[in-house]
Each structure stands twice: as structure tokens, then as C-alpha cells.
Biopython code that builds the backbone (N, CA, C, O; Angstrom):
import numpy as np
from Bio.PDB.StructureBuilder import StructureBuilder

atoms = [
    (1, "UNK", "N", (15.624, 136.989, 143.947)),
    (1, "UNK", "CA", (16.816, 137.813, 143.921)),
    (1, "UNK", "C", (17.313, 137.904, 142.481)),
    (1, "UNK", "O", (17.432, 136.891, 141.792)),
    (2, "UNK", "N", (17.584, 139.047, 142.060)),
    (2, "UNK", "CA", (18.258, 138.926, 140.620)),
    (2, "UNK", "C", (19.916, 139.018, 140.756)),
    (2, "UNK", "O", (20.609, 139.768, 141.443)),
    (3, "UNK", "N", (20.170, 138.266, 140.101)),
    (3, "UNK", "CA", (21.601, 137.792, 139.936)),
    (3, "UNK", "C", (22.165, 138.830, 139.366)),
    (3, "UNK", "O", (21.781, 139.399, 138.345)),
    (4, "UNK", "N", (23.549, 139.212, 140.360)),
    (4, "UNK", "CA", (24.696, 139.856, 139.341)),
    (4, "UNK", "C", (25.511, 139.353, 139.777)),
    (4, "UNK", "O", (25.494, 138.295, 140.406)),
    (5, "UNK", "N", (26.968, 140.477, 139.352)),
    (5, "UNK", "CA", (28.193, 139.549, 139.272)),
    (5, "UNK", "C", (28.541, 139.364, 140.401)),
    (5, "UNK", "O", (28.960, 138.255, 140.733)),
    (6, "UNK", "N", (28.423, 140.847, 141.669)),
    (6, "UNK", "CA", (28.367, 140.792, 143.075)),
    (6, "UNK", "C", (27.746, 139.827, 144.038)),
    (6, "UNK", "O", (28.241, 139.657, 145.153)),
    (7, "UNK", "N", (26.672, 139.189, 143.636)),
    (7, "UNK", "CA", (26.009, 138.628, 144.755)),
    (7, "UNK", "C", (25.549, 136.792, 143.775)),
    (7, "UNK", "O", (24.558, 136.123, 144.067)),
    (8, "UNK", "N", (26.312, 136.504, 142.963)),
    (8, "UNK", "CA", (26.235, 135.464, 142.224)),
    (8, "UNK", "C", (26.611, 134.251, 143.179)),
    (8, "UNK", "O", (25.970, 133.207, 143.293)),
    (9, "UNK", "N", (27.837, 134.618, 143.872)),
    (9, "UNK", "CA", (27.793, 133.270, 144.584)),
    (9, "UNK", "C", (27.389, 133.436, 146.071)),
    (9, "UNK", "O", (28.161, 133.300, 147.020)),
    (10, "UNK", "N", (25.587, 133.863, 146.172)),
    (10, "UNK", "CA", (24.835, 133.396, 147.225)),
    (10, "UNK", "C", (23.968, 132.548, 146.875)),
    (10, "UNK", "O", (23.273, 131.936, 147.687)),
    (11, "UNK", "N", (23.896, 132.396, 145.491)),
    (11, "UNK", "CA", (22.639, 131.913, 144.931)),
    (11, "UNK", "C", (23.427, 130.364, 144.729)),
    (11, "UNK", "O", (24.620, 130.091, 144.592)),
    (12, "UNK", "N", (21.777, 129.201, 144.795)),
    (12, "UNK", "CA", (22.456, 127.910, 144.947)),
    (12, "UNK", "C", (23.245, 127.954, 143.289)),
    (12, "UNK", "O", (23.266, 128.830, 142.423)),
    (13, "UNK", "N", (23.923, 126.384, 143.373)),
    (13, "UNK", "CA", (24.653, 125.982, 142.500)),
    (13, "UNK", "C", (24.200, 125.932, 141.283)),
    (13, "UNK", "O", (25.059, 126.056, 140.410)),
    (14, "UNK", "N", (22.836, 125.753, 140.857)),
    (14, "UNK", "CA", (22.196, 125.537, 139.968)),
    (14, "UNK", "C", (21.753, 127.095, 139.427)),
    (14, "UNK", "O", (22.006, 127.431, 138.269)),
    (15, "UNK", "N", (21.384, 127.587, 139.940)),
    (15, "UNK", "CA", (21.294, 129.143, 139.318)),
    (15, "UNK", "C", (22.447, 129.692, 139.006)),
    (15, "UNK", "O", (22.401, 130.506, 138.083)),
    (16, "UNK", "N", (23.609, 129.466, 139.565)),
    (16, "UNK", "CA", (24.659, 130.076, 139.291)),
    (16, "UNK", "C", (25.482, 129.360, 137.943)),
    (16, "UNK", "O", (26.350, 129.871, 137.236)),
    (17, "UNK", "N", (24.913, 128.072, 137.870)),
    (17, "UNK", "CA", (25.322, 127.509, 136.779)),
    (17, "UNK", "C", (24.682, 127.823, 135.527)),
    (17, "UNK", "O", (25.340, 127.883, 134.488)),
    (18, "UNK", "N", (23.339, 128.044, 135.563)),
    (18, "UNK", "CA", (21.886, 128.174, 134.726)),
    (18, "UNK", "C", (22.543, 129.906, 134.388)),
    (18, "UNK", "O", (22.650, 130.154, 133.187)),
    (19, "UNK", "N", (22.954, 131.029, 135.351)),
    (19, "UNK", "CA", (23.364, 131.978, 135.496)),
    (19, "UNK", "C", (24.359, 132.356, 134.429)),
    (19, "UNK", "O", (24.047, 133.332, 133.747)),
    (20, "UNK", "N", (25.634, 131.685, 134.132)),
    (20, "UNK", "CA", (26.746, 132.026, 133.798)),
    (20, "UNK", "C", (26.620, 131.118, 132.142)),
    (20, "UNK", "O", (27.218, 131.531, 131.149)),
    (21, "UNK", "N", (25.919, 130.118, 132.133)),
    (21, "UNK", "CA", (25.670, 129.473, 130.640)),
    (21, "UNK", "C", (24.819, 130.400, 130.131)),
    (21, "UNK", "O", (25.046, 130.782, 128.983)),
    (22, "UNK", "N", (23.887, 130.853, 130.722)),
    (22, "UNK", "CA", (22.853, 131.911, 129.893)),
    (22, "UNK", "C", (24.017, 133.251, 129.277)),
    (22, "UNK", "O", (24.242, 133.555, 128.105)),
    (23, "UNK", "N", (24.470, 133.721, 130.268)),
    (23, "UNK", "CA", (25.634, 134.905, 129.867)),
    (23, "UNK", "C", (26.145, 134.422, 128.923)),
    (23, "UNK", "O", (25.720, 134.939, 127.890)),
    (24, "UNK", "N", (27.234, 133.283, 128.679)),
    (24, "UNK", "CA", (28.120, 132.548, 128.631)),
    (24, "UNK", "C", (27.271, 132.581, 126.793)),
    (24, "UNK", "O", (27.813, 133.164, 125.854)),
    (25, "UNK", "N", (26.122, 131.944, 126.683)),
    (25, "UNK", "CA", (25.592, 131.827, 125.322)),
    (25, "UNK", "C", (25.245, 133.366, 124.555)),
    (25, "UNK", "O", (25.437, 133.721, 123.392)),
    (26, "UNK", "N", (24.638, 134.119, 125.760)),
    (26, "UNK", "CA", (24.121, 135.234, 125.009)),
    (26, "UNK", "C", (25.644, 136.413, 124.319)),
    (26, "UNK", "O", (25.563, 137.081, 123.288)),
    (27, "UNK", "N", (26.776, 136.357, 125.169)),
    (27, "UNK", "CA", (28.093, 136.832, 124.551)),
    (27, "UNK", "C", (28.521, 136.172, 123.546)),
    (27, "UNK", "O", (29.149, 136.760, 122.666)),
    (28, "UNK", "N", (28.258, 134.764, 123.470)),
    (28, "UNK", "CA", (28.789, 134.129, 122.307)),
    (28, "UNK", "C", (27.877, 134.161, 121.050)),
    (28, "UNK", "O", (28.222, 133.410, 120.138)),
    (29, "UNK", "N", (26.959, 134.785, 120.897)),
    (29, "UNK", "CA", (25.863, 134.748, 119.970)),
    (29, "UNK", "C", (26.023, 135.996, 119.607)),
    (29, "UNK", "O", (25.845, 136.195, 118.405)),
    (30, "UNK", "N", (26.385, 137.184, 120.448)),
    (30, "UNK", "CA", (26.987, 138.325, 120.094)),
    (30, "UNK", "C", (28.319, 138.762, 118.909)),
    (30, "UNK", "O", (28.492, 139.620, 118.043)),
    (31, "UNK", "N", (29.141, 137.502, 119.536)),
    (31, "UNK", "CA", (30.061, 137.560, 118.709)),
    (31, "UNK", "C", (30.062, 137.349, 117.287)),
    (31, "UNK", "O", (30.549, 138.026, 116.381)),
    (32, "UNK", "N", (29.016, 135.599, 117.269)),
    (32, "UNK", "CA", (29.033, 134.864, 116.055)),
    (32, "UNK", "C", (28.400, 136.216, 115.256)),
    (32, "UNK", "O", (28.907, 136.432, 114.155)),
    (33, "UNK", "N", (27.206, 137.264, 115.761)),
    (33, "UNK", "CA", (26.816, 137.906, 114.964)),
    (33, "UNK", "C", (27.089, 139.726, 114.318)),
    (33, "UNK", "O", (26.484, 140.524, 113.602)),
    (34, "UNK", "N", (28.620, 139.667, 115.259)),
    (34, "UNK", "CA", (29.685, 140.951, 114.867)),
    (34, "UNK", "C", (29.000, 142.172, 115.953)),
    (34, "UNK", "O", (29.472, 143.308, 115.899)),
    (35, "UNK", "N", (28.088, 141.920, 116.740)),
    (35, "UNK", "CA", (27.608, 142.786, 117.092)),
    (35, "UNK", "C", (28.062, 142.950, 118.638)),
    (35, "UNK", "O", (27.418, 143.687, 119.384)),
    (36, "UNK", "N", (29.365, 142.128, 119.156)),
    (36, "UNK", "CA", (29.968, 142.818, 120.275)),
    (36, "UNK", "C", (31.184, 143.446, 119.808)),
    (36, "UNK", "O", (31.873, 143.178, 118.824)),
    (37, "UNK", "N", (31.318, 144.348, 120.718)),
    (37, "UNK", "CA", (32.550, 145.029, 120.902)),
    (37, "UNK", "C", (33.164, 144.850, 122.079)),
    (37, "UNK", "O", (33.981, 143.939, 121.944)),
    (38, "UNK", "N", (33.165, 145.280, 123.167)),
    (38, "UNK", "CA", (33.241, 144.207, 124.287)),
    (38, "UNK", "C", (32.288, 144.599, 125.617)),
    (38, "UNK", "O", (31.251, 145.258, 125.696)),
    (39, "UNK", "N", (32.952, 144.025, 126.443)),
    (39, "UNK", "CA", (31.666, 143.884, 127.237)),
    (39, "UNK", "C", (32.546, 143.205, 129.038)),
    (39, "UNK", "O", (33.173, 142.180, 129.302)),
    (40, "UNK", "N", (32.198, 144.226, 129.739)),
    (40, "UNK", "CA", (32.420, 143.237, 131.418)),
    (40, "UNK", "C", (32.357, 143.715, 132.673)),
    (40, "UNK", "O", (32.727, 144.811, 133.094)),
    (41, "UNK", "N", (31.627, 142.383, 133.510)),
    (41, "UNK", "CA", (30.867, 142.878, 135.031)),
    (41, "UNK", "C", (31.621, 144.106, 135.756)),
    (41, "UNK", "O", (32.843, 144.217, 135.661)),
    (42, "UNK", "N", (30.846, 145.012, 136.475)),
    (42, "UNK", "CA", (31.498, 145.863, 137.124)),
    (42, "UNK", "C", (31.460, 145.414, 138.771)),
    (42, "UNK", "O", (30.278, 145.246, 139.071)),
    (43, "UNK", "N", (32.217, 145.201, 139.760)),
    (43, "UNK", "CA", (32.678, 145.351, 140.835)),
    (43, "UNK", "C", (32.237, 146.222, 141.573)),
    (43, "UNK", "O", (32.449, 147.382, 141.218)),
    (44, "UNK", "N", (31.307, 145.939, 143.127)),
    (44, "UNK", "CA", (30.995, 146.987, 143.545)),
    (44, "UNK", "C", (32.356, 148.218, 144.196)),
    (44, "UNK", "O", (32.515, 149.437, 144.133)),
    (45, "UNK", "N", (32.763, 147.592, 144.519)),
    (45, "UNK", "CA", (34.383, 148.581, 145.490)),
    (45, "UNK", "C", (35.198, 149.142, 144.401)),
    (45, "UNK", "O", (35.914, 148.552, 143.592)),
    (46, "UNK", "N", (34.900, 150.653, 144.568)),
    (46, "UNK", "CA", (35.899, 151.601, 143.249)),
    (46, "UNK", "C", (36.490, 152.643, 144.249)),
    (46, "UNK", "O", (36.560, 152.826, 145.465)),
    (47, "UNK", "N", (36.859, 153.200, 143.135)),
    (47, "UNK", "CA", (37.398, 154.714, 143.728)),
    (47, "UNK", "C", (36.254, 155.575, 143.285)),
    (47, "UNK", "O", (35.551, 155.324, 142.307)),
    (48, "UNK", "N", (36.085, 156.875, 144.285)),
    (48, "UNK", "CA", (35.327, 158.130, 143.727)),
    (48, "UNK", "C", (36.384, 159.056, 143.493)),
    (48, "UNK", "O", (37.288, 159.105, 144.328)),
    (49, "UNK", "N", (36.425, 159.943, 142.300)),
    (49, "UNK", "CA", (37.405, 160.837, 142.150)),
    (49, "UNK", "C", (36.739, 162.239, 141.613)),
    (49, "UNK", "O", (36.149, 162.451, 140.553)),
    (50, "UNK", "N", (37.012, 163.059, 142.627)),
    (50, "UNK", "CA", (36.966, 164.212, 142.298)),
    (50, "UNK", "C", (37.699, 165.700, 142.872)),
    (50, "UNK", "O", (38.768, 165.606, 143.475)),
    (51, "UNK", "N", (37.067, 167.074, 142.651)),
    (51, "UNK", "CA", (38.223, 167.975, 142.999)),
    (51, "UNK", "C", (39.153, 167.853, 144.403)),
    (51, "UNK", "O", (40.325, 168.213, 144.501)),
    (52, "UNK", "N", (38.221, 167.176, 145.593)),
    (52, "UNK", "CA", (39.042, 167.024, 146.608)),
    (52, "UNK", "C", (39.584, 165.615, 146.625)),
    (52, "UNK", "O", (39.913, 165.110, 147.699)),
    (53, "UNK", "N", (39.664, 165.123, 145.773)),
    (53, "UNK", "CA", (40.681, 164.007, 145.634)),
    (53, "UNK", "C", (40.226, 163.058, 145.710)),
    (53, "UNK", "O", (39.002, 163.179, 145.770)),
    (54, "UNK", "N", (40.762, 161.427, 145.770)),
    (54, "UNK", "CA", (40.349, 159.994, 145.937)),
    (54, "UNK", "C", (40.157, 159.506, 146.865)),
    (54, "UNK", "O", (41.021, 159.523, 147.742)),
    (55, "UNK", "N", (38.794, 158.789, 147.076)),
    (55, "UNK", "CA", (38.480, 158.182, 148.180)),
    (55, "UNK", "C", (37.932, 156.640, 147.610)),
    (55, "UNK", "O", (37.972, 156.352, 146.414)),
    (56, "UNK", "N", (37.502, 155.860, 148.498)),
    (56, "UNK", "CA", (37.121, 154.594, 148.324)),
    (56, "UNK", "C", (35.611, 154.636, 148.211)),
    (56, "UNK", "O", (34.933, 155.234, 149.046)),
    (57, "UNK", "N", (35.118, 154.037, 147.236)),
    (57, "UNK", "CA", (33.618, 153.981, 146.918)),
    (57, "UNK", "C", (32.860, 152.588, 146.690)),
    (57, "UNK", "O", (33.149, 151.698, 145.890)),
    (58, "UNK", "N", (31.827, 152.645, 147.601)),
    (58, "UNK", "CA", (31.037, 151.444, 147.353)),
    (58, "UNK", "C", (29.953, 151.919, 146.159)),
    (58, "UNK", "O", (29.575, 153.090, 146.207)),
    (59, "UNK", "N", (29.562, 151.260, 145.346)),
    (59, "UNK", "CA", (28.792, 151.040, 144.414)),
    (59, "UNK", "C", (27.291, 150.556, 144.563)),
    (59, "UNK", "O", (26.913, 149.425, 144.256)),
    (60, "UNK", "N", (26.710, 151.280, 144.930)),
    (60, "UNK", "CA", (25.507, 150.719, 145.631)),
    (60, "UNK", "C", (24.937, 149.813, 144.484)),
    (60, "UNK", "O", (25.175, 150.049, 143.300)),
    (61, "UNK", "N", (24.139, 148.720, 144.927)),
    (61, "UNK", "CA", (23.438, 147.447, 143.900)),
    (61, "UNK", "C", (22.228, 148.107, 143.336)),
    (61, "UNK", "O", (21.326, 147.303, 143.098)),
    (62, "UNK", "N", (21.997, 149.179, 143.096)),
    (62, "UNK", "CA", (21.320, 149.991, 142.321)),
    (62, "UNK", "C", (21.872, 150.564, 141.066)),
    (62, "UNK", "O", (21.251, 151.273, 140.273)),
    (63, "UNK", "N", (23.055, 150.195, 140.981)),
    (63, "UNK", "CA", (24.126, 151.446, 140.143)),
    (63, "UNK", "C", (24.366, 150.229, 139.124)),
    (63, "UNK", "O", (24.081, 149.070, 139.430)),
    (64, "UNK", "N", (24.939, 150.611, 137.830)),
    (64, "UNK", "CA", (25.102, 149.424, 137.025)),
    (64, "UNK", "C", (25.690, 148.244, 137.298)),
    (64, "UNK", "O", (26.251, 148.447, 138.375)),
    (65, "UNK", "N", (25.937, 146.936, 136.913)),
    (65, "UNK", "CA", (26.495, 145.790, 137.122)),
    (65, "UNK", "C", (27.351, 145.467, 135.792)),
    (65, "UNK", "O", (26.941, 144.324, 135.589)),
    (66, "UNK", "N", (28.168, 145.693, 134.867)),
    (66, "UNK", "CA", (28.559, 145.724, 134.061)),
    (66, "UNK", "C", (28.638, 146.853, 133.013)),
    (66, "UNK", "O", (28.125, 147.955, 133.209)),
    (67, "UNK", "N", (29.241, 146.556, 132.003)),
    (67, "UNK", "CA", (28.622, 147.456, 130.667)),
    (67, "UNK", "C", (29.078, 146.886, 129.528)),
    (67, "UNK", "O", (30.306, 146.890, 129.441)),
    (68, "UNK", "N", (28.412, 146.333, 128.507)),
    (68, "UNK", "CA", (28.538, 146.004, 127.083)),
    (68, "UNK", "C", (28.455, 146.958, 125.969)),
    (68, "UNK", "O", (27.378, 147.535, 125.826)),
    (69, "UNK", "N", (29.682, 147.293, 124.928)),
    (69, "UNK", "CA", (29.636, 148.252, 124.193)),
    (69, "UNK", "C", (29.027, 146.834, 122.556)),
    (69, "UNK", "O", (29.676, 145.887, 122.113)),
    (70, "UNK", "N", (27.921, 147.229, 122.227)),
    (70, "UNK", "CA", (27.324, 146.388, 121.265)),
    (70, "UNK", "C", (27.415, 147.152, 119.520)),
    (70, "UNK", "O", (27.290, 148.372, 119.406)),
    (71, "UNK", "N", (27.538, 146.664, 118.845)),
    (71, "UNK", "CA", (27.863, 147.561, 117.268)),
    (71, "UNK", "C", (26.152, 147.902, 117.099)),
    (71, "UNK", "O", (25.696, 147.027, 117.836)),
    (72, "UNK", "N", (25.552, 148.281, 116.829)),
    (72, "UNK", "CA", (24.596, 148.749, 115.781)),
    (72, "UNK", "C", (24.388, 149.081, 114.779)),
    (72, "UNK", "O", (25.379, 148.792, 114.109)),
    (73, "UNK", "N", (23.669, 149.548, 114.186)),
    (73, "UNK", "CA", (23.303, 150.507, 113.580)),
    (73, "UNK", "C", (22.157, 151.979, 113.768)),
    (73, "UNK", "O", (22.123, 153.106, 113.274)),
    (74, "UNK", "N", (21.507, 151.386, 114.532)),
    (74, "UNK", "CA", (20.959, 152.570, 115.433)),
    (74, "UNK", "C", (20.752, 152.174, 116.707)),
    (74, "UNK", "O", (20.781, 150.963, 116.928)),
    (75, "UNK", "N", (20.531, 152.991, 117.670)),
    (75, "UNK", "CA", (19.742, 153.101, 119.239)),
    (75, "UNK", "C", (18.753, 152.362, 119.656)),
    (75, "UNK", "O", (18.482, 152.096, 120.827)),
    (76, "UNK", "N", (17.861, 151.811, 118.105)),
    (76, "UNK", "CA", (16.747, 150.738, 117.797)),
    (76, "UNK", "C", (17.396, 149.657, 118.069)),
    (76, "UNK", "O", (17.284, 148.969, 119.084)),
    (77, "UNK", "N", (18.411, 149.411, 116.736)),
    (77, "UNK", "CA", (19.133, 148.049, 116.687)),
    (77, "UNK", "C", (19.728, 147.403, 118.142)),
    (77, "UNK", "O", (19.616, 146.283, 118.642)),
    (78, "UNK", "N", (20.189, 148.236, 118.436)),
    (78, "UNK", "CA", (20.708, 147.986, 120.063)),
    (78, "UNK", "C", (19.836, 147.940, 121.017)),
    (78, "UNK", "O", (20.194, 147.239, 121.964)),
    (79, "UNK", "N", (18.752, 148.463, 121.120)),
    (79, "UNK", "CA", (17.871, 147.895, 121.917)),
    (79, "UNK", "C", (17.330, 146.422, 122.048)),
    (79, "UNK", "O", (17.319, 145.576, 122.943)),
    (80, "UNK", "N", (16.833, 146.509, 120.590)),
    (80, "UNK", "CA", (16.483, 144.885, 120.404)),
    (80, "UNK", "C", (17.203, 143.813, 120.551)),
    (80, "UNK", "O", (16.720, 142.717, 120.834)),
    (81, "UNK", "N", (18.321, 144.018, 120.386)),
    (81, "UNK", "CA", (19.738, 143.376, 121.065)),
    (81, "UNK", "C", (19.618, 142.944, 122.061)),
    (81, "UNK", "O", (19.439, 141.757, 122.334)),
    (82, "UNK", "N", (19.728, 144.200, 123.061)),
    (82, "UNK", "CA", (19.558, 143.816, 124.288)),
    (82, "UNK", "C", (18.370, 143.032, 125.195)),
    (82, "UNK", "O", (18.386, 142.366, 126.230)),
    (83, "UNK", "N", (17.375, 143.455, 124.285)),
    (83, "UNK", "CA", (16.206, 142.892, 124.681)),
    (83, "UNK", "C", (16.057, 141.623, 124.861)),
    (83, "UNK", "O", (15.087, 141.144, 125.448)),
    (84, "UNK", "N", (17.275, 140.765, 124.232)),
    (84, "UNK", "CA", (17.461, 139.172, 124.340)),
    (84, "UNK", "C", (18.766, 139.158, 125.930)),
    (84, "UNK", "O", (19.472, 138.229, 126.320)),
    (85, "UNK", "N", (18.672, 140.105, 126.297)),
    (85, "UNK", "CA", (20.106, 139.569, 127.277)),
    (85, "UNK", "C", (19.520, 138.834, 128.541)),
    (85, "UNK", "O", (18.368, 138.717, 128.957)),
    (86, "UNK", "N", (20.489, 138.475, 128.904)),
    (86, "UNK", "CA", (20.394, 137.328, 130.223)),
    (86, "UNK", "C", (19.170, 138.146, 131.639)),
    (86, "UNK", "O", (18.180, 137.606, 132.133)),
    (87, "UNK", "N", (19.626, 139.278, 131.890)),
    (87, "UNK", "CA", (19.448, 140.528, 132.408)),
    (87, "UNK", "C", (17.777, 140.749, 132.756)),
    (87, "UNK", "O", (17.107, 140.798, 133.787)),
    (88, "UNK", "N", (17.511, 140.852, 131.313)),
    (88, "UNK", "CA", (16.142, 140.788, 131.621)),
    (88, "UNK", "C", (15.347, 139.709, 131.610)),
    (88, "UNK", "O", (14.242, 139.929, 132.104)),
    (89, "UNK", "N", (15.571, 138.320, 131.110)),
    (89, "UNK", "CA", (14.712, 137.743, 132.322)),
    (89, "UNK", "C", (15.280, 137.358, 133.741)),
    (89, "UNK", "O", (14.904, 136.511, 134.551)),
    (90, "UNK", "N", (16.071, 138.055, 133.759)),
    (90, "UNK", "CA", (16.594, 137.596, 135.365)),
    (90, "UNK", "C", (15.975, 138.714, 136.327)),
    (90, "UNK", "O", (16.470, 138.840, 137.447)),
    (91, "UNK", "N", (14.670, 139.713, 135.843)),
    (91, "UNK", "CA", (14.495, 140.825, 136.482)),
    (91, "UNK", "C", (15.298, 141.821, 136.544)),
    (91, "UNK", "O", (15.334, 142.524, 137.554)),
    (92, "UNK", "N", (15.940, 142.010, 135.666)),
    (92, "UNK", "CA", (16.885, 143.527, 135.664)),
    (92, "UNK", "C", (16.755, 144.375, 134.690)),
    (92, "UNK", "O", (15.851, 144.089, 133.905)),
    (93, "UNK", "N", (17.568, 145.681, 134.380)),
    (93, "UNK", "CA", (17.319, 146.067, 133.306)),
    (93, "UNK", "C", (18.705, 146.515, 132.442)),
    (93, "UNK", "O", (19.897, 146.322, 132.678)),
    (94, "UNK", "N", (18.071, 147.137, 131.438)),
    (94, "UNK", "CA", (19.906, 147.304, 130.867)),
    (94, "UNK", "C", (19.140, 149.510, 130.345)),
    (94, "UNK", "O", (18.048, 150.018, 130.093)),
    (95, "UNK", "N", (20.490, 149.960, 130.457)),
    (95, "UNK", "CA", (20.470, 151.316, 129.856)),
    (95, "UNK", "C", (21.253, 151.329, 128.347)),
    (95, "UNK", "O", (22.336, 150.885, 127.964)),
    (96, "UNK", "N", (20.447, 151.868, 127.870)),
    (96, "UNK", "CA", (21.115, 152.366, 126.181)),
    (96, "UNK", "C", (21.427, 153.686, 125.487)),
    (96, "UNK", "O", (20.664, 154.629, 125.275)),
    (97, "UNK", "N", (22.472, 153.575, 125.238)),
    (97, "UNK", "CA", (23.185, 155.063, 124.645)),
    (97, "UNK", "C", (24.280, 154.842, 123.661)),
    (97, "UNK", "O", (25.007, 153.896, 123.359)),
    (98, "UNK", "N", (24.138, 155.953, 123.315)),
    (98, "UNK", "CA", (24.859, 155.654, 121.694)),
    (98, "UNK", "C", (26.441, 155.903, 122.330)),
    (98, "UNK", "O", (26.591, 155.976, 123.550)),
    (99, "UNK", "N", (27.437, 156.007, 121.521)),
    (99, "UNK", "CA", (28.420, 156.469, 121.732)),
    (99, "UNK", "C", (29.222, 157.333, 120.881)),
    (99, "UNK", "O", (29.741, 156.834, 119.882)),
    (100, "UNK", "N", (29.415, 158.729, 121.185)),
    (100, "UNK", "CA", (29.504, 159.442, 120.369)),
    (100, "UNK", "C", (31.132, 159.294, 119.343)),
    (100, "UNK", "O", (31.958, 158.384, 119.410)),
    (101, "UNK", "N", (31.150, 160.184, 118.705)),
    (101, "UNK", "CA", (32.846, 159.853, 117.425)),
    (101, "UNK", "C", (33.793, 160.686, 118.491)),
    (101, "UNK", "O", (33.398, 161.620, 119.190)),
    (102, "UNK", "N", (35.126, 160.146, 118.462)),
    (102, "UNK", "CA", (36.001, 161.386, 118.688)),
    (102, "UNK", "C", (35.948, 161.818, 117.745)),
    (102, "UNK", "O", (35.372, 161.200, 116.849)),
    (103, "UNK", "N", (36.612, 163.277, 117.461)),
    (103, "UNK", "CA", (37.198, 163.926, 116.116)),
    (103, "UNK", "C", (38.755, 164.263, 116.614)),
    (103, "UNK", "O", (39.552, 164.788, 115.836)),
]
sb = StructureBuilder()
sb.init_structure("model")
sb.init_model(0)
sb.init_chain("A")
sb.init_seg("    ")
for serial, (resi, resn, name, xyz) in enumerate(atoms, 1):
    if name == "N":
        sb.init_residue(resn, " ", resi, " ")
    sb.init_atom(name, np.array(xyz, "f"), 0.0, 1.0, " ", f" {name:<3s}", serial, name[0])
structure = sb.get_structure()
């Protein structure tokens, strides 16, 4: 089973511990190295909003589990970044995109 933030406490004590120190180091290694901005788990139960209005939405466990905004310098840099996260060896994956300027 790959661990997220939703289904973390089915898994025994020891994964969930092994679980949250791995996170727990890989955010803090982020920091020491300026390259978070921030970053946190998403919740499956939201709202859907659109022209006919608000309803209650489940988040299917296919759909993201968080989101970390990371500094770069390119789309590269941030990949390789990520390429150390908890995520993937836990069997998951992560999506990458830049973020564009306001003006």
C-alpha cells in the first residue's frame, strides 16, 4: 500500500513512524537548502465549485495527496528535487510545473 496522508493511519505503527520521519527529514532538508516555499497534505473531502454551484466532493486516491511549491531554477532543478522525496520510494509519484509571474 503506498502511504498518504488519507490512509496513513491504517498502516502499522512502524511505517507510520518510518512514514512521517522520512517526510519530516526530507521538508527539513528542503528548508536547510532555501529550496521550499511551502508545502501541505491535501484531504480527500472538498468542495466542487462550479456554474451550478457548491457541492461536496470526494477526492478520489488517484487525485493528488498534497502539493509542495519548491524554488528552482528551472523545471530540471525541481525535478531532481523531487526525485529525492519520500513519495517515490513509497511507490508514488509527484507532478511538476512551473509557476507562472503575476504581472
Amino acid at each position: 500500500m503506498a502511504l498518504r496522508y488519507n490512509n496513513l493511519e491504517k498502516a502499522d505503527k512502524e511505517a507510520q513512524e518510518k512514514h512521517k520521519a522520512a517526510w519530516g527529514k526530507w521538508m527539513s532538508d528542503l528548508v536547510k537548502t532555501k529550496n521550499l516555499e511551502v508545502g501541505y497534505p491535501l484531504e480527500s473531502e472538498g468542495k466542487r465549485i462550479d456554474s451550478d454551484g457548491t457541492q461536496a466532493y470526494h477526492f478520489p486516491d488517484t487525485t493528488e495527496g498534497g502539493f509542495i511549491i519548491i524554488k528552482a531554477e528551472s523545471i530540471d532543478q525541481a525535478s531532481e528535487i523531487a526525485r529525492s522525496s519520500p513519495i517515490i520510494k513509497n511507490g508514488g509519484y509527484i507532478l511538476a510545473r512551473p509557476c507562472g509571474e503575476l504581472n
